[in-house]
C-alpha positions in Angstrom: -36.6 -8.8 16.6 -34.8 -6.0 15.4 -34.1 -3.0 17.9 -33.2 0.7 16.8 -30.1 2.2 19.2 -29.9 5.6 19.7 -27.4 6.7 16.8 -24.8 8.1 19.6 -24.5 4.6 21.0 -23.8 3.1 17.5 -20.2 3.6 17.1 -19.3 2.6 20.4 -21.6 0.0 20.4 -19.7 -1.1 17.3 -16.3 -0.8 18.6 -17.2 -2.4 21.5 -18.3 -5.2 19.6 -15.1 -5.2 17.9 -12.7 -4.8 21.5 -14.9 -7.7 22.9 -14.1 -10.2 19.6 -10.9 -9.2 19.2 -10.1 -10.3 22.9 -10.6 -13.7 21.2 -7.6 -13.0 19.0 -7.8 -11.6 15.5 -8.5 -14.7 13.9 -11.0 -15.7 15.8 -12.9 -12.0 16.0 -12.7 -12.2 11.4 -14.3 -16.1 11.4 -17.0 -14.7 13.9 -17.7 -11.8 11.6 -17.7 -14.0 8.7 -19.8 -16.7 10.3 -22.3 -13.1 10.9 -22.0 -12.5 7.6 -23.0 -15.4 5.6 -25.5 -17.2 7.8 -27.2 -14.3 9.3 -26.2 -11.5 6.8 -25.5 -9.0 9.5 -22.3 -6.6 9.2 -20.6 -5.3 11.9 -21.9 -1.7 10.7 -25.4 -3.2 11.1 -25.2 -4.5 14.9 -26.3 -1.4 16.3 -30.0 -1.7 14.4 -30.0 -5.5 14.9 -28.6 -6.5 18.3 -31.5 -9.0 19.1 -30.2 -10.7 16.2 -26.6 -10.4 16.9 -26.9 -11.7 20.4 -28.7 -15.2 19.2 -26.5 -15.6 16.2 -23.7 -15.8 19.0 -25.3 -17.9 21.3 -26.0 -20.5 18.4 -22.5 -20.0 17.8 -20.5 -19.8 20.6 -23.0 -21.0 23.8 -22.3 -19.8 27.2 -19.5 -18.1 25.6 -21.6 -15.7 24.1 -22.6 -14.0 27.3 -19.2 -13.8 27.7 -18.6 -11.4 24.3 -21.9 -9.7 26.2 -20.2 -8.6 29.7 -16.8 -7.8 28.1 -19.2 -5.5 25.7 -20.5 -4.0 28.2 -18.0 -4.0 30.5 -15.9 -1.7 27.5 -19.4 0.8 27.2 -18.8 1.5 31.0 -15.2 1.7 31.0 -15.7 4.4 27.9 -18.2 6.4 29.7 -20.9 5.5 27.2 -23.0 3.5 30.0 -22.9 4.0 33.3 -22.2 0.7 35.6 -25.3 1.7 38.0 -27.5 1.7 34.6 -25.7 -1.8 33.6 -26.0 -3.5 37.0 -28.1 -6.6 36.0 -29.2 -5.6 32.8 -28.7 -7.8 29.5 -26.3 -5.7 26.3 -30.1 -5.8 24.3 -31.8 -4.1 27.7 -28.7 -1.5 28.0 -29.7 -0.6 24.7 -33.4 -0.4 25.0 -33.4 1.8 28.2 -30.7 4.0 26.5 -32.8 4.8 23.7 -35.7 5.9 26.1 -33.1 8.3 27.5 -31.2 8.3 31.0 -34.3 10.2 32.7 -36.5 6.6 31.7 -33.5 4.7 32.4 -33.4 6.0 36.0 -37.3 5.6 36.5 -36.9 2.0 35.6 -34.6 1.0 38.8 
């Protein structure tokens, strides 16, 4: 399932992605990318629009790890002031981005 992100979220989103990978050291953060690449053909420009698919592509890859890569994500989003940690409390990277598309005011109704 693919899930559109509000376009203010994308860069971020991306070099969030990016921070949380490259906490795994540089070599590790290209193989992933390349591993996205070939066997799922998703870019790192392409992560905001297909996040659903991101987030299993990692799992299959990394396992319990990949949650990991999630909570550093979104720990970064809060720590840039792109999320706030009220709004994140609980919530899975692919919900965060959901409920940010349907703008804060749905976000809050949803609590």
């Amino acid at each position: 399932m693919t899930t559109a992100v509000n376009s203010s979220l994308d860069q971020p989103l991306i070099e969030s992605i990016d921070a949380a990978l490259s906490a795994l050291g540089v070599s590790t953060r290209d193989s992933i990318l390349l591993y996205l690449r070939k066997e799922y053909s998703i870019s790192i420009e392409e992560i905001p629009q297909r996040i659903d698919e991101l987030l299993q592509a990692l799992h299959a890859l990394l396992g319990y790890g990949a949650r990991v890569i999630e909570k550093l994500v979104i720990a970064r989003l809060i720590e840039t002031g792109e999320i706030a940690l009220a709004d994140a409390r609980g919530r899975t990277l692919g919900e965060i981005i959901v409920l940010s598309r349907m703008g804060r005011n749905q976000l809050k109704a949803t609590d």
